[in-house]
C-alpha positions as CSV (number, residue, x, y, z in Angstrom):
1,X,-13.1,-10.5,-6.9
2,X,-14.7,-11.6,-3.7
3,X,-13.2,-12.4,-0.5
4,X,-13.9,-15.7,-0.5
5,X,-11.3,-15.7,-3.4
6,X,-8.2,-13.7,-1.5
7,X,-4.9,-15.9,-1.7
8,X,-5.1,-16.1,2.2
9,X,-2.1,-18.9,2.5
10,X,0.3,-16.2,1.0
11,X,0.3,-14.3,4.3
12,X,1.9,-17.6,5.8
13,X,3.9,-17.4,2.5
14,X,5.8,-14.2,2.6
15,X,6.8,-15.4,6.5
16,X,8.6,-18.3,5.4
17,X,9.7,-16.6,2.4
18,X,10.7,-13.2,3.9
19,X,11.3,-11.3,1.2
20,X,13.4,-8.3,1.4
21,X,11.7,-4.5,0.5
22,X,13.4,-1.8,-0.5
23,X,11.6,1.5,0.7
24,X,12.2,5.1,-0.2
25,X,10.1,6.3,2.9
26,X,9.9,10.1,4.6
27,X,11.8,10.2,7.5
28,X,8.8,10.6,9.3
29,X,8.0,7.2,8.7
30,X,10.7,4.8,8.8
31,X,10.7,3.5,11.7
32,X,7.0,2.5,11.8
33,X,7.4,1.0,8.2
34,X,10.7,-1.0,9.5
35,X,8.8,-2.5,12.1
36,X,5.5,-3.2,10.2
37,X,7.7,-5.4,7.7
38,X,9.7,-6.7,10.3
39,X,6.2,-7.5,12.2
40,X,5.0,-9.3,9.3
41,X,8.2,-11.3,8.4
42,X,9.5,-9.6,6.0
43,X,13.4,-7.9,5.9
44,X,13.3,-4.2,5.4
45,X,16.4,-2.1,3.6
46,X,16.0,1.5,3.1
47,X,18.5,4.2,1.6
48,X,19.2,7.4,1.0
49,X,21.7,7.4,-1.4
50,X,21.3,7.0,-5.3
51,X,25.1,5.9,-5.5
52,X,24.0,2.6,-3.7
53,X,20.8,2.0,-5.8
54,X,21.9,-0.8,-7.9
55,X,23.6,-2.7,-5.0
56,X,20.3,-2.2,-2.6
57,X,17.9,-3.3,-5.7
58,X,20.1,-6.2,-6.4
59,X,19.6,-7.5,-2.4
60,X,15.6,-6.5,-3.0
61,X,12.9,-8.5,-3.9
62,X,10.3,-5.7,-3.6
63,X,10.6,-2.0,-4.1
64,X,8.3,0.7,-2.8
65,X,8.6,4.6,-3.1
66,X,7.0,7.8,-2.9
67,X,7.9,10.6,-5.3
68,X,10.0,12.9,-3.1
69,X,13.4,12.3,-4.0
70,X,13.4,11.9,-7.5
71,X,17.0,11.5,-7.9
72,X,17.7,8.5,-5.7
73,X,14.2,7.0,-7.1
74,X,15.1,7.1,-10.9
75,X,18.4,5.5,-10.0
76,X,16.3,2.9,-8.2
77,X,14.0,2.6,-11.0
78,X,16.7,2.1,-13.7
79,X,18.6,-0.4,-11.7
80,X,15.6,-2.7,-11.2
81,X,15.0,-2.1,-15.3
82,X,11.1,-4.2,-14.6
83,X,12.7,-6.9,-12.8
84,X,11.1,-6.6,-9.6
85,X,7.9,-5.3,-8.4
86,X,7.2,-1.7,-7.6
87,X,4.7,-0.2,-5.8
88,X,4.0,3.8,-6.0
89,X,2.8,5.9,-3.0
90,X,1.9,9.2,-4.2
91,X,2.5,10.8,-1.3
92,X,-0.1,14.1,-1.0
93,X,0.2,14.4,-4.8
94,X,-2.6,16.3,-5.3
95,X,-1.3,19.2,-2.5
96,X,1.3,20.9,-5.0
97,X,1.5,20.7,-8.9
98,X,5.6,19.7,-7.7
99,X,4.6,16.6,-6.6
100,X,1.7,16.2,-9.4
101,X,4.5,16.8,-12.1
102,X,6.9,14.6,-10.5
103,X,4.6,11.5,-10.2
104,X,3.3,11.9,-13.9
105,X,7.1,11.8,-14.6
106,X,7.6,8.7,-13.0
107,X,4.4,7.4,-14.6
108,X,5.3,8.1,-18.2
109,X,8.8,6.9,-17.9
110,X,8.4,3.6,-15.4
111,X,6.2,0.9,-15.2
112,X,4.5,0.1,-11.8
113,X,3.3,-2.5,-10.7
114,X,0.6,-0.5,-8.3
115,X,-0.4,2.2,-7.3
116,X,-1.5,2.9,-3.4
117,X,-2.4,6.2,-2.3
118,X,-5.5,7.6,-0.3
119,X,-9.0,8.9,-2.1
120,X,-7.3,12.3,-2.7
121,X,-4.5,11.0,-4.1
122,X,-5.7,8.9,-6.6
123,X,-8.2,11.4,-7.8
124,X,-5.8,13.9,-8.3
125,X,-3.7,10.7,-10.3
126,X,-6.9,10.1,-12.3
127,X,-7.2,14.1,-13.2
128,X,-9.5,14.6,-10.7
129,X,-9.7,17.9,-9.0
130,X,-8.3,16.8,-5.1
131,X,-9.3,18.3,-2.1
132,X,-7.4,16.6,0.6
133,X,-4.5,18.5,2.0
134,X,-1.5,17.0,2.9
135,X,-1.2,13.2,3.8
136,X,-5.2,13.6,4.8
137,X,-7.5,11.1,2.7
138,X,-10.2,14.2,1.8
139,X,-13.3,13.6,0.5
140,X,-13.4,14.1,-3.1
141,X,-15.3,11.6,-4.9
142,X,-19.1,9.7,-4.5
143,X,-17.8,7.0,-6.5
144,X,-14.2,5.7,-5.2
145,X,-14.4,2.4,-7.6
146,X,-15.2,4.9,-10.5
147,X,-12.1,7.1,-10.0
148,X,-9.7,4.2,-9.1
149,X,-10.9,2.1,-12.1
150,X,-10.2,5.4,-14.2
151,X,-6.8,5.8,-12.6
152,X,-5.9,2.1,-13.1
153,X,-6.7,2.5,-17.1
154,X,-4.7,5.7,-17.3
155,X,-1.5,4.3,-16.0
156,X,-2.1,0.4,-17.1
157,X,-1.7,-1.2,-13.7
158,X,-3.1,-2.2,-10.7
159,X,-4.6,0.7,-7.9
160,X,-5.1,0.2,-4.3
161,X,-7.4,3.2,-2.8
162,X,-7.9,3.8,0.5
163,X,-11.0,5.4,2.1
164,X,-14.0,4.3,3.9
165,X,-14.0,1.4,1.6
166,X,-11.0,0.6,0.2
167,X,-10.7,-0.4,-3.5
168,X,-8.4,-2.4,-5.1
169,X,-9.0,-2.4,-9.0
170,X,-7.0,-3.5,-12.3
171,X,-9.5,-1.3,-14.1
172,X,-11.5,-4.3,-14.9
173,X,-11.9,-6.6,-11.8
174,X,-12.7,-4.8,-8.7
175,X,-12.0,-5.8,-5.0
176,X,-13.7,-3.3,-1.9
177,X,-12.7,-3.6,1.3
178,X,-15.6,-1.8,4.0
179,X,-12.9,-2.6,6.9
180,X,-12.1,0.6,8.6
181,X,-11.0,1.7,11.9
182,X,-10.4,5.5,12.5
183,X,-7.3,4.9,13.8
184,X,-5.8,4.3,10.8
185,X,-6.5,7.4,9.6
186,X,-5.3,9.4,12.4
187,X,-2.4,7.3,12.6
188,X,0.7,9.1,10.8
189,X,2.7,6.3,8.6
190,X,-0.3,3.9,7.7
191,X,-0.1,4.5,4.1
192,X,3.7,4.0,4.3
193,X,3.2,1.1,5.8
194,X,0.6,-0.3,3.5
195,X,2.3,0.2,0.8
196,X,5.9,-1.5,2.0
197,X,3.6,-4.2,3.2
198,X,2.2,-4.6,-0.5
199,X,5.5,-4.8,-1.9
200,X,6.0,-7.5,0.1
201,X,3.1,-9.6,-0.7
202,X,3.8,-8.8,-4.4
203,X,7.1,-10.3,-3.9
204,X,6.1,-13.8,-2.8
205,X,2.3,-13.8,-4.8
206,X,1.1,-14.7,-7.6
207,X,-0.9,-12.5,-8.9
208,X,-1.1,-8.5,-8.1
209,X,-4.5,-7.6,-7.7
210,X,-5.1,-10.8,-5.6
211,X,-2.2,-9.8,-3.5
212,X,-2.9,-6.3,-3.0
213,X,-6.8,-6.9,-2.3
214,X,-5.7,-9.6,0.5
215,X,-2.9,-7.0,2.3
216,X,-5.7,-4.2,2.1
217,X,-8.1,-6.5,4.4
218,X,-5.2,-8.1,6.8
219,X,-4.0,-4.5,7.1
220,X,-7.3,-2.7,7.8
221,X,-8.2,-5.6,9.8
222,X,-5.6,-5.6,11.7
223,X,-6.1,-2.1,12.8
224,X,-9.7,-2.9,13.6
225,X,-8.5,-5.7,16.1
226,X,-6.1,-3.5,17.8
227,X,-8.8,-1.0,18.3
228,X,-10.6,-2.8,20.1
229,X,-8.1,-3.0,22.8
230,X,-7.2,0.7,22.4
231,X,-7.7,3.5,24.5
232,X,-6.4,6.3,21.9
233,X,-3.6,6.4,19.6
234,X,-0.8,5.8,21.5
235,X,-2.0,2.3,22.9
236,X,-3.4,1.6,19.3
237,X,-0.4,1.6,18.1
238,X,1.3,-1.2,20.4
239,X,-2.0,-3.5,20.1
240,X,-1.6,-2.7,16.2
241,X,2.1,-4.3,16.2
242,X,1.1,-6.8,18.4
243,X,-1.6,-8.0,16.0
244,X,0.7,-7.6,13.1
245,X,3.2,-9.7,14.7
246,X,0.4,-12.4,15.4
247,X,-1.0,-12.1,11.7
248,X,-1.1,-16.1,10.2
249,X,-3.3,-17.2,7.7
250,X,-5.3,-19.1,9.8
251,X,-5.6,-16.1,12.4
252,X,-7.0,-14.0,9.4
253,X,-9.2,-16.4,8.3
254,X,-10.9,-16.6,11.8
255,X,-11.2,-12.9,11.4
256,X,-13.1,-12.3,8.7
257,X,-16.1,-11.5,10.0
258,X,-15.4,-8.4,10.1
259,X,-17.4,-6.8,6.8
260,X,-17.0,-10.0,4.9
261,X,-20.5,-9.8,3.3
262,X,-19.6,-6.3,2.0
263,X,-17.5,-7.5,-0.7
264,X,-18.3,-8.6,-4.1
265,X,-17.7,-8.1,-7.8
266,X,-18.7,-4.9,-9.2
């Protein structure tokens, strides 16, 4: 897939559509992931409590989750029973063999839609032996397409790595994404974000990897813009929502620039 070929009218899309996300997010995180969707017109609903999962999936149109609380998450996953789509976030899955278990569970007993994690995450997904710690990317393979195309085979669905280059694969047709800033590393909540943000744009799109390539550039572009403005973290953060909140498809198309001869089919 090349960028010339992203679905760049769906950003203006899920704005008129605004599609409700359901997110099973960290409390660390759940504010900035509530106002990223909100940003981006799109309504946010979160819970905490599996005894309200069939009423919240019934409101959703999206659902995203990480693997943490399994209980609330299976009851999640049973109401939507494939109806909607789901996005995974293994959330530093390849930091405990808890996590690792849990998310190979949910794997072998639900159907995702995709799968978004950081390098270290979807190597240790892919059966990779991970080296990042925590919610940090690590460094753990030379070849990112080659572990997220093995990933997306194993698991029969779509994977959206992030790194240096972000890849977005369906384990035949690849998508990479060179837009970077730093501060989207540092920034606590950005995969959270992405991922809710996917959701979102699987919700009013037509196809998945189409949808989850163009939300990996606007969202890594986006971070680039406000960096520009930024004078550390805390100020990247405000230009970061401002941006968001600005994001059309005609402001994204002027943006391109940024990398746009980077990306081609593998």
């Amino acid at each position: 897939m090349k960028i010339t070929n992203l679905p760049i009218p769906l950003i203006d899309r899920v704005r008129a559509q605004n599609p409700v996300v359901l997110t099973v997010a960290n409390s660390v995180t759940a504010g900035k992931v509530a106002d990223a969707l909100s940003a981006s017109g799109v309504s946010p609903i979160m819970s905490q409590a599996p005894e309200e999962a069939t009423a919240m999936v019934n409101l959703a149109d999206a659902i995203t989750i990480d693997q943490a609380q399994l209980t609330l998450i299976r009851a999640i996953l049973d109401a939507n029973a494939g109806q909607r789509p789901v996005v995974l976030d293994p959330v530093a899955v390849g930091s405990s063999a808890y996590r690792l278990t849990i998310a190979k569970q949910l794997l072998a007993d639900y159907y995702f839609t995709v799968i978004q994690g950081n390098a270290s995450e979807i190597a240790a997904l892919a059966g990779f032996a991970a080296s990042g710690h925590g919610i940090d990317a690590g460094n753990d393979q030379d070849d990112p397409v080659m572990v997220a195309k093995r990933c997306a085979h194993a698991y029969h669905t779509c994977v959206l790595l992030t790194g240096a280059t972000d890849v977005v694969t369906d384990g035949q047709e690849v998508f990479t994404n060179p837009t970077r800033t730093r501060m989207l590393t540092i920034n606590v909540g950005s995969g959270d974000m992405l991922s809710s943000l996917t959701a979102a744009y699987l919700a009013s799109g037509d196809n998945p990897l189409a949808s989850s390539a163009l939300m990996a550039t606007a969202f890594s572009l986006t971070g680039a813009v406000a960096a520009q403005h930024a004078t550390g973290l805390g100020s990247w953060q405000a230009h970061f929502f401002d941006e968001l909140i600005q994001l059309t498809s005609d402001r994204f198309a002027a943006q391109l620039n940024y990398g746009k001869d980077d990306n081609n089919d593998e």
